[in-house]
N, CA, C and O of each residue as an XYZ file, in Angstrom:
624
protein
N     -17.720     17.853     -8.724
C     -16.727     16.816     -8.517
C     -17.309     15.490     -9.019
O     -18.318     14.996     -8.516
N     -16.531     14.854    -10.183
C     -17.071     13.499    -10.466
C     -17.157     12.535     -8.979
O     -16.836     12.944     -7.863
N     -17.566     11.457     -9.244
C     -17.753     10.209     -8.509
C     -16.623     10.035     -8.866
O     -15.980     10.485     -7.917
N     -15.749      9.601     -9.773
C     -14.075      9.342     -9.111
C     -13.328     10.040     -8.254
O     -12.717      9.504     -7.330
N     -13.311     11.897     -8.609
C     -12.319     12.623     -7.874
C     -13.114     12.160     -6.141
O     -12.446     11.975     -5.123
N     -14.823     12.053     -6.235
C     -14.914     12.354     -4.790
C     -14.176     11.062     -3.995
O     -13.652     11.460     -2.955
N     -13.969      9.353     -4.261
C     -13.625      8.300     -4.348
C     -12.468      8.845     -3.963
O     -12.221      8.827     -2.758
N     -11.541      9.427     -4.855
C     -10.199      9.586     -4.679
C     -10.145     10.177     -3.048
O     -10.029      9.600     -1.967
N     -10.256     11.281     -3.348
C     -10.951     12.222     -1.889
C     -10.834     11.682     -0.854
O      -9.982     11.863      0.015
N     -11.820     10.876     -0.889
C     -12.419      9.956      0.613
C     -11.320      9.189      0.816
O     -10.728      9.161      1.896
N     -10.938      8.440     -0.329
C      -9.360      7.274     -0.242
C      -7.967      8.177      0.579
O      -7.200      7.750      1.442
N      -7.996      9.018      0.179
C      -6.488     10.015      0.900
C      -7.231     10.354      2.134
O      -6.859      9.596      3.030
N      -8.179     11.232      2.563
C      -8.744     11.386      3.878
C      -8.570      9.855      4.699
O      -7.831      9.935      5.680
N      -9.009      8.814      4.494
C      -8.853      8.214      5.163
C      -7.596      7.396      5.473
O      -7.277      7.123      6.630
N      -6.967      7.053      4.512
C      -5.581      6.982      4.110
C      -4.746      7.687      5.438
O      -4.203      7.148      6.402
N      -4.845      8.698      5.171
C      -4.166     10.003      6.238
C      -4.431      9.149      7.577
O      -3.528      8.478      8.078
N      -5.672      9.213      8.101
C      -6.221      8.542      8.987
C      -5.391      6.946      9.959
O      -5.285      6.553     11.121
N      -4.945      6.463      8.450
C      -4.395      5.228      9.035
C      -3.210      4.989      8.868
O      -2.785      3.897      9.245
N      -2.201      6.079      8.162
C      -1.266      6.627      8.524
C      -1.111      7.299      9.785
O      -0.157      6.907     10.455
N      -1.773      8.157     10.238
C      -1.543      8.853     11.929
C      -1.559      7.490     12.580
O      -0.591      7.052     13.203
N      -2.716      6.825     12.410
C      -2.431      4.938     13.174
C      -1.290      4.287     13.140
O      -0.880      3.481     13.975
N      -0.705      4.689     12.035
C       0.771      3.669     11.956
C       1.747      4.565     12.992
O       2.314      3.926     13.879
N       1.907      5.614     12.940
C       2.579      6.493     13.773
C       2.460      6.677     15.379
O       3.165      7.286     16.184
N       1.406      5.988     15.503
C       1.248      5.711     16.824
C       2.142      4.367     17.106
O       3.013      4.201     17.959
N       1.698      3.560     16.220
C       2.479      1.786     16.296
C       3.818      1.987     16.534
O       4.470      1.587     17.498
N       4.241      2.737     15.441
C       5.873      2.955     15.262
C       6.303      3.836     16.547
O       6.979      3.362     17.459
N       6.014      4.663     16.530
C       6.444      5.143     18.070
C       5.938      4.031     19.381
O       6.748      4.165     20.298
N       5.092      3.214     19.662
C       5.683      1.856     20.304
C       6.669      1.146     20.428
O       6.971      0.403     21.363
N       7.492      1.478     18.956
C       8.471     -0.218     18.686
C       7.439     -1.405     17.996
O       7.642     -2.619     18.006
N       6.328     -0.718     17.425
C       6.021     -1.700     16.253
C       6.073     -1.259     15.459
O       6.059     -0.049     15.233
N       6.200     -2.667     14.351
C       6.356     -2.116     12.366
C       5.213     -1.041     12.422
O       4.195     -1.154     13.104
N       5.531      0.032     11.596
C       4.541      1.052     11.622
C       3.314      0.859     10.142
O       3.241      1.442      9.060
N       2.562     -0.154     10.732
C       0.970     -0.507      9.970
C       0.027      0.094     10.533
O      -0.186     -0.105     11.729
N      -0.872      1.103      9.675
C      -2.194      0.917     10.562
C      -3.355      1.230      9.645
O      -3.241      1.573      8.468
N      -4.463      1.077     10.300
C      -5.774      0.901      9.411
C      -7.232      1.221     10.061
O      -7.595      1.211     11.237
N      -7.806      1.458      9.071
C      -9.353      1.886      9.555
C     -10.265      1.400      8.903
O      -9.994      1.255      7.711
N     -11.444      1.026      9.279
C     -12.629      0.410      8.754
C     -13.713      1.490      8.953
O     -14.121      1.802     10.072
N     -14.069      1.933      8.031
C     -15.207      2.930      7.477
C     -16.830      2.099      6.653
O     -16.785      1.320      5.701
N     -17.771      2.443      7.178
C     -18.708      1.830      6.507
C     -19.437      3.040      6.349
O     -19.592      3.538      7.464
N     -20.106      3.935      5.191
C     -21.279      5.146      4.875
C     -20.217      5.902      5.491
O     -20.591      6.097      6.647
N     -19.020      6.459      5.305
C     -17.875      7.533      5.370
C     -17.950      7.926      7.178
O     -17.949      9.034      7.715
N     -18.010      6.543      7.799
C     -17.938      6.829      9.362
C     -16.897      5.216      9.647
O     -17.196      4.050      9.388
N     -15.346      5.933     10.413
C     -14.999      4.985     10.694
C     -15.404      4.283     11.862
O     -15.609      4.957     12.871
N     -15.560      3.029     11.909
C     -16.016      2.309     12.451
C     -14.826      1.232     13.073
O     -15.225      0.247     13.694
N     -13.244      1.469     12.870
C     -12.724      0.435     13.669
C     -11.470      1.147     13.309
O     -11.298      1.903     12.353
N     -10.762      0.846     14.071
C      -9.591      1.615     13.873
C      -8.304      0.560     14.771
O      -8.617      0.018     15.831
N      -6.980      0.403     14.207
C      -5.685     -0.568     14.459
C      -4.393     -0.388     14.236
O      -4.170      0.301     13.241
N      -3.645     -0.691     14.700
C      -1.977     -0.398     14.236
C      -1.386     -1.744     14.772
O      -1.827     -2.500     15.638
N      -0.146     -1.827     13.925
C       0.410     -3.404     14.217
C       0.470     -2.940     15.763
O       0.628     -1.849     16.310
N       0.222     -4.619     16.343
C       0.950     -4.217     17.935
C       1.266     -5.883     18.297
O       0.914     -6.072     19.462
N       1.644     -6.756     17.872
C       2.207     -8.063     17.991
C       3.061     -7.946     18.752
O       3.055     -8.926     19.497
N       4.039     -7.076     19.059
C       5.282     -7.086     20.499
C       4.519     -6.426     21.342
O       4.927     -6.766     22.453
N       3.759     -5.776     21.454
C       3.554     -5.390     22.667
C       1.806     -6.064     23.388
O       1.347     -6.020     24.529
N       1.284     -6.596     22.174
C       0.253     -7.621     22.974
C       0.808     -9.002     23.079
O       0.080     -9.835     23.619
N       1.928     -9.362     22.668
C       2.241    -10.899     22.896
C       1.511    -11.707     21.724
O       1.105    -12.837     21.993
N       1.297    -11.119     20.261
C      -0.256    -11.669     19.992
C       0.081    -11.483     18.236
O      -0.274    -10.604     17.450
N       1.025    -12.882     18.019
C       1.767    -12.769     15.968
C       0.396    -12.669     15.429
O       0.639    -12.678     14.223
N      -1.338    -12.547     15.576
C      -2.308    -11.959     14.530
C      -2.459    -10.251     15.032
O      -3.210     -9.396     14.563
N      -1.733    -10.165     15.841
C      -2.205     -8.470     16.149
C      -1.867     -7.523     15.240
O      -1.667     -6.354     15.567
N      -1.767     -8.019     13.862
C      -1.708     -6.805     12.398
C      -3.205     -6.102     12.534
O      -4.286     -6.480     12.988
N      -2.592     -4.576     11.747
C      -3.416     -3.222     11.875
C      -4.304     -3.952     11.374
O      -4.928     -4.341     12.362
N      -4.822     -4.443     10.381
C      -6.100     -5.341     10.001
C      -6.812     -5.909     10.461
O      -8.004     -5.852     10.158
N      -6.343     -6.639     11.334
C      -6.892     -7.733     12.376
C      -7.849     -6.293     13.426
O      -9.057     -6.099     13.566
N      -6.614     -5.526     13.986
C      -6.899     -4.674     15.273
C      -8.561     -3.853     14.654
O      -9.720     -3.895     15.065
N      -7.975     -3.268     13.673
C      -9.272     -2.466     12.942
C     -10.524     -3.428     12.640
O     -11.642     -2.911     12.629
N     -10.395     -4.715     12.410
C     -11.723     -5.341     11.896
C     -12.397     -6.044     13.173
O     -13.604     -6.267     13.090
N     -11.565     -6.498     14.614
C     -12.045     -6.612     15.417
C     -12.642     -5.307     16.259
O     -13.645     -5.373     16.969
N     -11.989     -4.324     16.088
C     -12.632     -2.904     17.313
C     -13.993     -3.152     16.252
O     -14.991     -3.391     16.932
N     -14.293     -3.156     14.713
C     -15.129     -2.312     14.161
C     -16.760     -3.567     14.765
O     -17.818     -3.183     15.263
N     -16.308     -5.108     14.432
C     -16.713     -6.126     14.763
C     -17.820     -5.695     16.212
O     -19.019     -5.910     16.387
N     -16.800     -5.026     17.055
C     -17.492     -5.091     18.477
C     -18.315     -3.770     18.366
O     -19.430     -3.807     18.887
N     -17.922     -2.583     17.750
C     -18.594     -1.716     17.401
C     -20.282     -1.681     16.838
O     -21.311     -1.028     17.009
N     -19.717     -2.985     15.976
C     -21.497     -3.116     14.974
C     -22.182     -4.883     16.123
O     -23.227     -5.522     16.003
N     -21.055     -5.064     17.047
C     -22.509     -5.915     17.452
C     -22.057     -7.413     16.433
O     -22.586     -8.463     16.798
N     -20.969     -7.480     15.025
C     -21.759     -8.255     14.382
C     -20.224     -9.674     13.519
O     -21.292    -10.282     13.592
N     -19.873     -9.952     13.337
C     -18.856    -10.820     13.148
C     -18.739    -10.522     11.195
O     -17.821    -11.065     10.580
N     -19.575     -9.800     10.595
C     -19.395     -9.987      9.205
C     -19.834     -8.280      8.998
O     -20.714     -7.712      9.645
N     -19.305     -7.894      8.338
C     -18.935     -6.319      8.158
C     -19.125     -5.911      6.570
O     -18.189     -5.324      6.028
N     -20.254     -6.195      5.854
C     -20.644     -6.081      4.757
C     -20.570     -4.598      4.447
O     -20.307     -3.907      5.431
N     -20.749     -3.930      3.261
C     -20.294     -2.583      2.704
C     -19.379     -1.704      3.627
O     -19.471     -0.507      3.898
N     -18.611     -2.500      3.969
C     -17.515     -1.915      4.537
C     -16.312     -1.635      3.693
O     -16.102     -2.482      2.825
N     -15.226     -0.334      3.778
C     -14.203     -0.599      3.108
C     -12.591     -0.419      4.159
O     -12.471      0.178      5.229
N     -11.657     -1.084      3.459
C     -10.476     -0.933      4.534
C      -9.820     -0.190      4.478
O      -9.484      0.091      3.328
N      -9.159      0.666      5.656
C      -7.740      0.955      4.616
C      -6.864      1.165      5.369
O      -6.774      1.769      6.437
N      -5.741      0.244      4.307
C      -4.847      0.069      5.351
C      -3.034      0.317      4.628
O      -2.692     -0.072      3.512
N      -2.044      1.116      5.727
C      -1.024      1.275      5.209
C       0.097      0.795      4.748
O       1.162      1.410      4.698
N      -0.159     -0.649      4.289
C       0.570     -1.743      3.601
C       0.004     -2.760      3.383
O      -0.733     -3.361      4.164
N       0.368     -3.143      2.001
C      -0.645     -4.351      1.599
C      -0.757     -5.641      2.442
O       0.230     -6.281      2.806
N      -1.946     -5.950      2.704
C      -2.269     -6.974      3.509
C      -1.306     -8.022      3.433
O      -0.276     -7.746      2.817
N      -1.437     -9.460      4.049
C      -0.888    -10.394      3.945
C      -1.961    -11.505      3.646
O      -3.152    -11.219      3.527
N      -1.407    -12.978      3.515
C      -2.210    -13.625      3.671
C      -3.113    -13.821      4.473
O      -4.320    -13.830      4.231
N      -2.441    -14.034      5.746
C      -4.079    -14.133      6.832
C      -4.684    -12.925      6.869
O      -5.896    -13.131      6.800
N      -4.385    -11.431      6.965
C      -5.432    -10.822      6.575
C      -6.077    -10.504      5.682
O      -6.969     -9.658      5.623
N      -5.588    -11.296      4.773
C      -6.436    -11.389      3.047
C      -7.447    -12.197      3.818
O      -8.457    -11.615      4.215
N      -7.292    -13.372      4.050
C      -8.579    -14.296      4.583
C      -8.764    -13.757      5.493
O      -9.614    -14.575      5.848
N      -8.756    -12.931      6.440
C      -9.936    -12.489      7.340
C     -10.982    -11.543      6.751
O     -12.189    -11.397      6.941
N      -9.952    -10.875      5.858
C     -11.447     -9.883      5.384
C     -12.333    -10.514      4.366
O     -13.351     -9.989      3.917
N     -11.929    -11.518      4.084
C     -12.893    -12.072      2.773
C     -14.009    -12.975      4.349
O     -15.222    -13.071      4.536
N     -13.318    -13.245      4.800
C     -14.206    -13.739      5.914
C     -15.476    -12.472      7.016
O     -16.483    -12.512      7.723
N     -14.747    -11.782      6.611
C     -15.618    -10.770      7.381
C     -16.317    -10.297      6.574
O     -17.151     -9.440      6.867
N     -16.113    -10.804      5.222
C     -17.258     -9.430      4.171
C     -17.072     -8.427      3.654
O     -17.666     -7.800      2.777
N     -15.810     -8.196      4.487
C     -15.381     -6.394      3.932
C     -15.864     -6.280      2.054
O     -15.846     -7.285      1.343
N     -16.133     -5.336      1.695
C     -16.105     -4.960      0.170
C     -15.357     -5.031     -0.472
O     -15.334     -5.730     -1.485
N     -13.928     -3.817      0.220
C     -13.314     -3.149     -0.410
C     -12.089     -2.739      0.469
O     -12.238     -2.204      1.568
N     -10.636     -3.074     -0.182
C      -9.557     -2.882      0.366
C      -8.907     -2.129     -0.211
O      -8.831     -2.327     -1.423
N      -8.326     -1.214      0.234
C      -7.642      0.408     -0.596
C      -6.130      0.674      0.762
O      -6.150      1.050      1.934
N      -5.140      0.304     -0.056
C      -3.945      0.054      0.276
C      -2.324      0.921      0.250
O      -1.595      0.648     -0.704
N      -2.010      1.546      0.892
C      -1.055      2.468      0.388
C      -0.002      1.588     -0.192
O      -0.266      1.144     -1.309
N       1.366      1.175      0.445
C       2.713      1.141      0.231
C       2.539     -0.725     -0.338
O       2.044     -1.433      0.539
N       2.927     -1.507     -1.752
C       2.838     -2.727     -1.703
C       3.791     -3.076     -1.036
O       4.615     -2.255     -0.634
N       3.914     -4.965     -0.663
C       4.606     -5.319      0.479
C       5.245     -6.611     -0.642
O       4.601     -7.647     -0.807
N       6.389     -6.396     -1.248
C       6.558     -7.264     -2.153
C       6.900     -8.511     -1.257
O       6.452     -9.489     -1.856
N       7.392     -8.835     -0.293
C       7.803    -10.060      0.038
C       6.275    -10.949      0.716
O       6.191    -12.159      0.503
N       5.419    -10.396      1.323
C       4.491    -10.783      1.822
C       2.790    -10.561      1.326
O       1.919    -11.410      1.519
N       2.622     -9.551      0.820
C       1.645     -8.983     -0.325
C       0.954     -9.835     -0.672
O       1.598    -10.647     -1.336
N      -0.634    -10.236     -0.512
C      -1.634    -11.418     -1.221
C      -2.378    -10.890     -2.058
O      -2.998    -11.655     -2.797
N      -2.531     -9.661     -2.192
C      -3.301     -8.646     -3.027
C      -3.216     -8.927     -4.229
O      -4.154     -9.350     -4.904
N      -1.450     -8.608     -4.849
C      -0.989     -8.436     -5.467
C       0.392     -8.630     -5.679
O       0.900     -9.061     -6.715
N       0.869     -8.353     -4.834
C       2.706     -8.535     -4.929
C       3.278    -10.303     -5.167
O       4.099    -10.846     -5.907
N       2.016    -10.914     -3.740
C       2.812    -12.500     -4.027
C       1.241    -13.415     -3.969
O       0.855    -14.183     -3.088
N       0.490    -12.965     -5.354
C      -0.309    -13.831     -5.749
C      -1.504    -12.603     -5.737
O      -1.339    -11.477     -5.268
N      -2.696    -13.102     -6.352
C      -3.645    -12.163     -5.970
C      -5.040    -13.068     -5.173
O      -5.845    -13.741     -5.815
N      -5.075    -12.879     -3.616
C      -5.804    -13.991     -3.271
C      -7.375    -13.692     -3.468
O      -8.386    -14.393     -3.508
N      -7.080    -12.236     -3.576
C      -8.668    -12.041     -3.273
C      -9.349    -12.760     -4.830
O     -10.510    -13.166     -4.882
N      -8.303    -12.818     -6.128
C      -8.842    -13.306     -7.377
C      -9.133    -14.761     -7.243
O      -9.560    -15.222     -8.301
N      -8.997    -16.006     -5.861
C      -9.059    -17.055     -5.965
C     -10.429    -17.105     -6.187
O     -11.263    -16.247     -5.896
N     -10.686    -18.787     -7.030
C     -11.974    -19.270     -7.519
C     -12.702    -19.885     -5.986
O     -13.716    -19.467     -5.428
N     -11.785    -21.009     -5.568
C     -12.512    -21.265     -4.344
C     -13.413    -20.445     -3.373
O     -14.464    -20.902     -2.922
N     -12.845    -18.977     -3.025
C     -13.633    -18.080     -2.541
C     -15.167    -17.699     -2.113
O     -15.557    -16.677     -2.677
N     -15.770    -18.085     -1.556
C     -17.271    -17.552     -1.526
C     -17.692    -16.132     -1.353
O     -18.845    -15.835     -1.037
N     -16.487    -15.015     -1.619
C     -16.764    -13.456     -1.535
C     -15.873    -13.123     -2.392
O     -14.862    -13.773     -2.657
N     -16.215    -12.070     -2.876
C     -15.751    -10.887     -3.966
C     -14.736     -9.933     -2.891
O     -15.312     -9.979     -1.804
N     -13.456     -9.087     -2.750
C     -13.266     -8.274     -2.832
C     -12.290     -7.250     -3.476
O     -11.083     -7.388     -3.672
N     -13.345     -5.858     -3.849
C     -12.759     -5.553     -4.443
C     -11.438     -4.379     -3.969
O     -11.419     -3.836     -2.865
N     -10.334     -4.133     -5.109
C      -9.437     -3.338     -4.532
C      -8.429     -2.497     -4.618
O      -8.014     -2.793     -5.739
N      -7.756     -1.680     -4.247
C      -7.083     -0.704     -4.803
C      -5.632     -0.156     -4.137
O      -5.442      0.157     -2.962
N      -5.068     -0.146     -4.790
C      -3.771      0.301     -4.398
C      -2.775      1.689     -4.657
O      -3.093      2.402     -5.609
N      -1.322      2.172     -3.654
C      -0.934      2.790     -3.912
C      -1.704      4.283     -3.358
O      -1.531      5.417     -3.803
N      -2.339      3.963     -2.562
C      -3.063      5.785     -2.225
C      -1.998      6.190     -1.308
O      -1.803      5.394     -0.389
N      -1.370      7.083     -1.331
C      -0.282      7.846     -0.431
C       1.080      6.338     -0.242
O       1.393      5.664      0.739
N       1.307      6.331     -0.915
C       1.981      5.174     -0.940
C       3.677      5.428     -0.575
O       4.369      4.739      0.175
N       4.029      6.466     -1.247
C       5.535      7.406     -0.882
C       5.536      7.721      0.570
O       6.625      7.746      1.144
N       4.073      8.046      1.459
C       4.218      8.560      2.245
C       4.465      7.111      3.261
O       5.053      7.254      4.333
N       3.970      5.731      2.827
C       3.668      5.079      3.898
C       5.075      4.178      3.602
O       5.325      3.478      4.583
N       5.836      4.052      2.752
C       6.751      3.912      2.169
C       7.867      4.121      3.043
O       8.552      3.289      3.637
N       7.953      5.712      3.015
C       8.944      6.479      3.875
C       9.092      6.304      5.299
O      10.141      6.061      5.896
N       7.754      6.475      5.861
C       7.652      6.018      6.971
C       8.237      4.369      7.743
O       8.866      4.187      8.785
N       7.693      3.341      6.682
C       8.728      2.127      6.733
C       9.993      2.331      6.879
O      10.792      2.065      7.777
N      10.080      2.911      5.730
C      11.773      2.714      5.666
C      12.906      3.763      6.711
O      14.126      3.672      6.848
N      11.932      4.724      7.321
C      12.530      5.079      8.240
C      12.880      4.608      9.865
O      13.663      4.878     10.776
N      11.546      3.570      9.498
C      11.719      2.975     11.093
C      12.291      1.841     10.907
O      12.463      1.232     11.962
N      12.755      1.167      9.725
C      13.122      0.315      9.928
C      14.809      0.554      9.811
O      15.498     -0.367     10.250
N      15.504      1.733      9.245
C      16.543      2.120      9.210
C      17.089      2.677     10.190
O      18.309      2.839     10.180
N      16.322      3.092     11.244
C      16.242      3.498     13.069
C      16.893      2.506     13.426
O      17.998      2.739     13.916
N      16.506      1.265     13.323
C      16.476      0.023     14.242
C      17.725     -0.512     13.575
O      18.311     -1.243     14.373
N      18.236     -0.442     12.631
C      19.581     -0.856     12.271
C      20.951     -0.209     13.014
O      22.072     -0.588     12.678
């Protein structure tokens, strides 16, 4: 197996991972986001949106996953870490992970109205920046897709 297919590999395994996370959210009555923080192929933090039910507009799967992983390592900056999470970030969690160090963000479904990745600007490409990250999109993306659009067609 090349070093890409195994990459690929690891990206859908974990992918999967933070999909079952969103499915937990969504069966709450939250937008169904969720995400995991893996550092050396051991996750290390794990989140799903939950803003209605903690009272708490930063409680995105991003946030949830980079704080459990945070308390996990002891450490506020989460270097060779990678994310992944089932809709493209937003702005504030674009700046938290460049703030935390993360590496590497690997993204299923884009989020055209809110998207910093890519959809509405690319933040992680800003010059001001004092971190690199790098990133990838579209891994199971139909699947995290569907899942949106089913819960949000529930609620109509």
């Amino acid at each position: 197996m090349s070093e890409t297919q195994h990459l690929q590999t690891q990206d859908e395994l974990f992918m999967r991972e933070a999909l079952r996370l969103a499915e937990q959210g969504g069966a709450l009555g939250e937008v169904p986001v969720g995400a995991v923080l893996v550092q050396g192929g051991e996750i290390i933090g794990c989140g799903y949106n939950s803003p209605i039910s903690l009272n708490d507009p930063s409680a995105h799967a991003e946030v949830q996953a980079i704080r459990d992983a945070a308390v996990h390592l002891q450490n506020y900056r989460l270097p060779d870490t990678t994310l992944y999470v089932t809709l493209e970030p937003c702005h504030m969690c674009a700046g938290l992970i460049v703030h935390a160090r993360i590496a590497r963000v690997v993204f299923a479904a884009s989020e055209p109205r809110a998207g910093a990745v890519h959809s509405q600007g690319c933040f992680f490409a800003q010059p001001f920046l004092n971190h690199r990250v790098e990133f990838a999109g579209g891994v199971l993306a139909q699947e995290s897709a569907q899942m949106l659009k089913a819960f949000f067609k529930a609620r109509r």
